[in-house]
N, C-alpha and C positions, 0 to 999 in steps of 0.2 A: 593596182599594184601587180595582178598576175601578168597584165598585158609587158608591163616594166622585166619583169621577172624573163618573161618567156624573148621578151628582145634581147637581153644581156646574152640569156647562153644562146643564142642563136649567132652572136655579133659575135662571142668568145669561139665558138666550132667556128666560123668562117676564119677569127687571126688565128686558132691552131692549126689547121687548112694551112695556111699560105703561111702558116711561120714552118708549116714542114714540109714547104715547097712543094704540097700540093695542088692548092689553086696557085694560077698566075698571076699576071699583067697588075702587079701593083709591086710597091717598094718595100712593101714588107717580104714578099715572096724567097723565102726561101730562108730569114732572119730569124734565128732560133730565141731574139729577145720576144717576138712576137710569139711566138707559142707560150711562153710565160706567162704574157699577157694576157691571149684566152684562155690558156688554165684559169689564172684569177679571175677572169671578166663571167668565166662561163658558172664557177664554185658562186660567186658572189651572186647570180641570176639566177642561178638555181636555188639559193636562199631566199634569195626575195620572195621567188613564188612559191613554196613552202612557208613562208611565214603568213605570207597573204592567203594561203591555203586552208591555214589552222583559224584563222580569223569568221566569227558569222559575218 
């Protein structure tokens, strides 16, 4: 689950990236629905692996 965890906000900072026209060369780039997106995507992974954290 940490491995889950740690892909989510890693997948979430890449759409906030490119939904703040940071990174390029994709169709999200520059689409401010997309930083939304990895706000949520990145809160939600970062739960997970906190939850999986507290776990023996």
């Amino acid at each position: 689950m940490r491995a889950l965890g740690i892909a989510l906000v890693l997948v979430g900072i890449l759409w906030i990236l490119q939904g703040a026209g940071l990174v390029g060369g994709s169709f999200m780039t520059g689409q401010r629905r997309w930083l939304g997106i990895g706000i949520a995507t990145a809160l939600a992974g970062a739960a997970v692996f906190a939850r999986s954290a507290r776990r023996p």
